[in-house]
N, C-alpha and C positions, 0 to 999 in steps of 0.2 A: 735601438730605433731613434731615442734622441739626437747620437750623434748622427745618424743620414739627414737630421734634418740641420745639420748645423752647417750653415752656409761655405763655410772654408772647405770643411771636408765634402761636399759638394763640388766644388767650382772645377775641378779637374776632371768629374764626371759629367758635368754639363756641356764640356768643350768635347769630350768623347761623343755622348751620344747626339749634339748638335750635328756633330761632324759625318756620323754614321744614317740619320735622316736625310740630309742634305744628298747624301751618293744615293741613296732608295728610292728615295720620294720622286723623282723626276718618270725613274721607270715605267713604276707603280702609274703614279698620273695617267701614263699614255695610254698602257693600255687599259686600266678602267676606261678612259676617255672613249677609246676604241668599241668596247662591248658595249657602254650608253649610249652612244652616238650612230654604231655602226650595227653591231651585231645584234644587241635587243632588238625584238618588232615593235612594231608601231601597236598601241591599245584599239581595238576595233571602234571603240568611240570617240575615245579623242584624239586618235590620230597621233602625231609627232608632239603634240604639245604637252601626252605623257612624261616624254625625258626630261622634262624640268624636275621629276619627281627626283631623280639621280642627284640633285644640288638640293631641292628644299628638305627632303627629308633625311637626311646624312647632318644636315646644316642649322634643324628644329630637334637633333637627338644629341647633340654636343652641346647646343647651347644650351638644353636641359639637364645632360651633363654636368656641365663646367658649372653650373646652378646648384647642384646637389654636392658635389665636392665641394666649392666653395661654405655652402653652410655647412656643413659639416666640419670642416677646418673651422671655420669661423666659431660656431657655436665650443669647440674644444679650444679653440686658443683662451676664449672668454672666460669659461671654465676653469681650466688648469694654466693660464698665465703662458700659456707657453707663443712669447712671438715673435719664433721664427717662422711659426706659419702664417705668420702675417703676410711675408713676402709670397709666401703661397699663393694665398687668399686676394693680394694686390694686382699678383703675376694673369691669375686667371680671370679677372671680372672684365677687361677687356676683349679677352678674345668669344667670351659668351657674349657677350653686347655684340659682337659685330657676327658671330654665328645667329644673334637671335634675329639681328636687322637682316641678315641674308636669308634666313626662314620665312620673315615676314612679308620680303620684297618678291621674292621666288615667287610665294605663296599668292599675293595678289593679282603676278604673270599667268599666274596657271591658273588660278580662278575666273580672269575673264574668258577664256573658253572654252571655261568647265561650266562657269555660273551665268555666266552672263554679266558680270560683273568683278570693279579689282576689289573691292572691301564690304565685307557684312559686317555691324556690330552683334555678332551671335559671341558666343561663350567661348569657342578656342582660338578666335580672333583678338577678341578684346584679354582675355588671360596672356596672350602672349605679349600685345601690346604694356602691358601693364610689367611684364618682366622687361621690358626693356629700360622704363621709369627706376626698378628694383635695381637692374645695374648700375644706373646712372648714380645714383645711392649711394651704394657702396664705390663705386670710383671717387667720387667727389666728395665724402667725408672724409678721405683720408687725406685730401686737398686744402680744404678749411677749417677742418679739426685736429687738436694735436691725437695720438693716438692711442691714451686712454677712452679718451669721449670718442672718437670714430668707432671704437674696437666695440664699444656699448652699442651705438646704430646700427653694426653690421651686426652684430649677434639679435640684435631686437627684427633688423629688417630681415636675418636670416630665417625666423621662425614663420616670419607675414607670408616669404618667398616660397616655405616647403609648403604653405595651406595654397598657393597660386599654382604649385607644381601638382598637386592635387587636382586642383580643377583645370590645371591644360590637360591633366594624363585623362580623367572622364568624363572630360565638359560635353565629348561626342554622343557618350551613353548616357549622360543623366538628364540631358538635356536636347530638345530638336534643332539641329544644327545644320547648314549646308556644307560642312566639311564632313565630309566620310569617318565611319569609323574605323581602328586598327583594321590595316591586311594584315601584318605580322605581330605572332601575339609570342609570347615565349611560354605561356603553360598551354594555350589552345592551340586550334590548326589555322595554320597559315594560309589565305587564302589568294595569295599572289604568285602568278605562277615561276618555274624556277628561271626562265630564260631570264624574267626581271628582277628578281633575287640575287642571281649571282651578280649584274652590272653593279645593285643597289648595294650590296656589302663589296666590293671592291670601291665604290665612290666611297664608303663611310670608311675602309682603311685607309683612303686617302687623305679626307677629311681628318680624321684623327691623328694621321702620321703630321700633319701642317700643324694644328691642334697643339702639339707636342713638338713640335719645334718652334711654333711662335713661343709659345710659354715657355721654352728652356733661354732661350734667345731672351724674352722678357727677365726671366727670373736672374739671368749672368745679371742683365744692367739693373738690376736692383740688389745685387750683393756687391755690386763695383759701386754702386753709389750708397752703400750702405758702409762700406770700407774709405770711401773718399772721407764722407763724414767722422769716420771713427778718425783718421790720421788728422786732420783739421782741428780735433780737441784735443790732441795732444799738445 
């Protein structure tokens, strides 16, 4: 298992499976595209301005995602020294920042003629906003600190972040919210019906399949310039 994480023996599999998303991914797109846009109906109440759900929630379950991998990695590299999951951990806090900023922007589109309004400071609003501060964090200690002392802040920020993923995942239940609570639950019953099911898990294998190609694409140019560096001390 160490050696999959060790960057050389990696770089030949990255250039594979880059290569193998890039031929998929474009299909895929279209026709998710097709069944959100074309073939789901319209919600009897709100109309067309449902299919925003096809982009913010695909877009609020990665960046929570790429949030939980990351502390995870993070909290184990602190732990047991091991950092090549740093570049892990580097690879992914970018593309959750911009999945959570697309959560967030989606989210306010589709709240003004849900709510009446683009922004409430209620509890799964402000929890999200506050992960986006969380990534910034961890981006940017690794910027201004060498990476002993960043590696300290991601692991400290990592433990603040799972108590934050907490209250995004039941800020709806524990608290009165104008964001709805879960349609799709994975131990209870789903309350969304299948026509909008099927579009919304074909949008998140597309979202995920980009996901996994910006981060393989990120993680090559941080073992090429992790290599530049190494030939430079010689």
């Amino acid at each position: 298992m160490i050696k999959f994480f060790n960057p050389s023996y990696l770089f030949s599999f990255l250039n594979k499976s880059i290569n193998i998303i890039n031929v998929i991914i474009l299909p895929f797109l279209i026709v998710a595209l097709i069944f959100a846009l074309i073939v789901s109906p319209q919600d009897y109440i709100q109309g067309n301005s449902v299919r925003i759900m096809y982009v913010h929630v695909p877009a609020a379950w990665i960046a929570l995602m790429c949030f939980s991998v990351i502390s995870f990695l993070c909290i184990l590299s602190f732990l047991f020294k091991l950092k090549n999951l740093v570049l892990f951990y580097k690879s992914l806090a970018p593309i959750g920042l911009s999945f959570t900023l697309i959560a967030i922007i989606t989210g306010s589109l589709w709240g003004q003629p849900t709510w009446g309004t683009y922004w409430v400071w209620d509890a799964r609003l402000t929890s999200m906003l506050i992960l986006i501060f969380i990534y910034l964090i961890f981006i940017f200690s690794y910027k201004f600190f060498n990476q002993e002392i960043a590696s300290k802040i991601c692991a400290g920020i990592s433990i603040l972040g799972m108590v934050n993923l907490f209250i995004i995942k039941y800020s709806v239940d524990l608290w009165s919210t104008l964001h709805q609570t879960a349609s799709i639950k994975i131990t209870g019953s789903t309350s969304i019906d299948s026509s909008m099911l099927l579009p919304l898990s074909m949008m998140l294998l597309v979202f995920f399949l980009y996901c996994a190609l910006i981060f393989l694409m990120k993680y090559k140019s941080e073992v090429i310039r992790m290599k530049k560096k190494s030939i430079k001390r010689l």
